[in-house]
N, C-alpha and C positions, 0 to 999 in steps of 0.2 A: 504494500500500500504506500501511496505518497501522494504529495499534491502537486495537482498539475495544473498550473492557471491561479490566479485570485483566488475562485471560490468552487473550485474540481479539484478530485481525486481519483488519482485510476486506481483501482485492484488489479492485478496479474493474476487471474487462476491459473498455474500450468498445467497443462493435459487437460483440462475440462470442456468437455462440449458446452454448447448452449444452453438444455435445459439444466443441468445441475447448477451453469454459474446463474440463470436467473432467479434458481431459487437459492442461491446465497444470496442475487442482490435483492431478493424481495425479504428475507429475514436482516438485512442490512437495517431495510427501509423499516421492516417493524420494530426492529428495537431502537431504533432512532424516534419516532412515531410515538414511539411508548416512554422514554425519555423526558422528565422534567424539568426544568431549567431555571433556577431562581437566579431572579435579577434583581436592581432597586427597585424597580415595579408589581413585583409579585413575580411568580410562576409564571411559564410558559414553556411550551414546546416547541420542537425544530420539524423537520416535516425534510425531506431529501427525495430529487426526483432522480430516475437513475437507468441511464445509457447504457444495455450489453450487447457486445458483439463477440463472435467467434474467431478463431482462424478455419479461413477455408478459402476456397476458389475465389475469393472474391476480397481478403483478405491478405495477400500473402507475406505481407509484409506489416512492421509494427507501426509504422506511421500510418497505414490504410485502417488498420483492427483500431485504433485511438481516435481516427475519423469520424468511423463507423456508428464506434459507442456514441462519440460525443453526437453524431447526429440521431441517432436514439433517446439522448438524454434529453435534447432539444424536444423533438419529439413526446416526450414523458412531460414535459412542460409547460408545450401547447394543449396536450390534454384535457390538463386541470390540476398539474402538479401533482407530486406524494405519491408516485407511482413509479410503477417499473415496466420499462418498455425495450425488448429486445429488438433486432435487425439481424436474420438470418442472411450470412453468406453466400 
């Protein structure tokens, strides 16, 4: 994990296909989600929208798979937020 940008983060799963990294990044987003956050204001929560992509055909390299995500993540945003949205290779 590390940050990439302001306010992005990539994870690397290695070896993982698609559907097992979305359900890591959908348990990301639940305990982010679930997550309370005391400020001078009171409590609140954070909410995280979130970009996965694979390697594959479409993919083949790590600059195109960090693309990919981030226009997923883009994607997950225009939405409605607080969501996880993949883009198969």
């Amino acid at each position: 994990m590390a940050r990439y940008g302001g306010e992005e983060f990539v994870i690397l799963l290695a070896e993982t296909e698609l559907d097992p990294a979305v359900e890591v990044a959908e348990r990301v987003r639940q305990i982010v989600e679930a997550t309370k956050l005391a400020t001078g204001r009171g409590t609140t929560h954070l909410t995280v929208s979130v970009g996965v992509a694979a390697h594959g055909p479409a993919t083949l390299d790590l600059e195109t798979l960090i693309r990919r995500a981030d226009e997923a993540m883009y994607a997950a945003k225009q939405a409605g937020r607080n969501r996880v949205v993949a883009l198969a290779s």
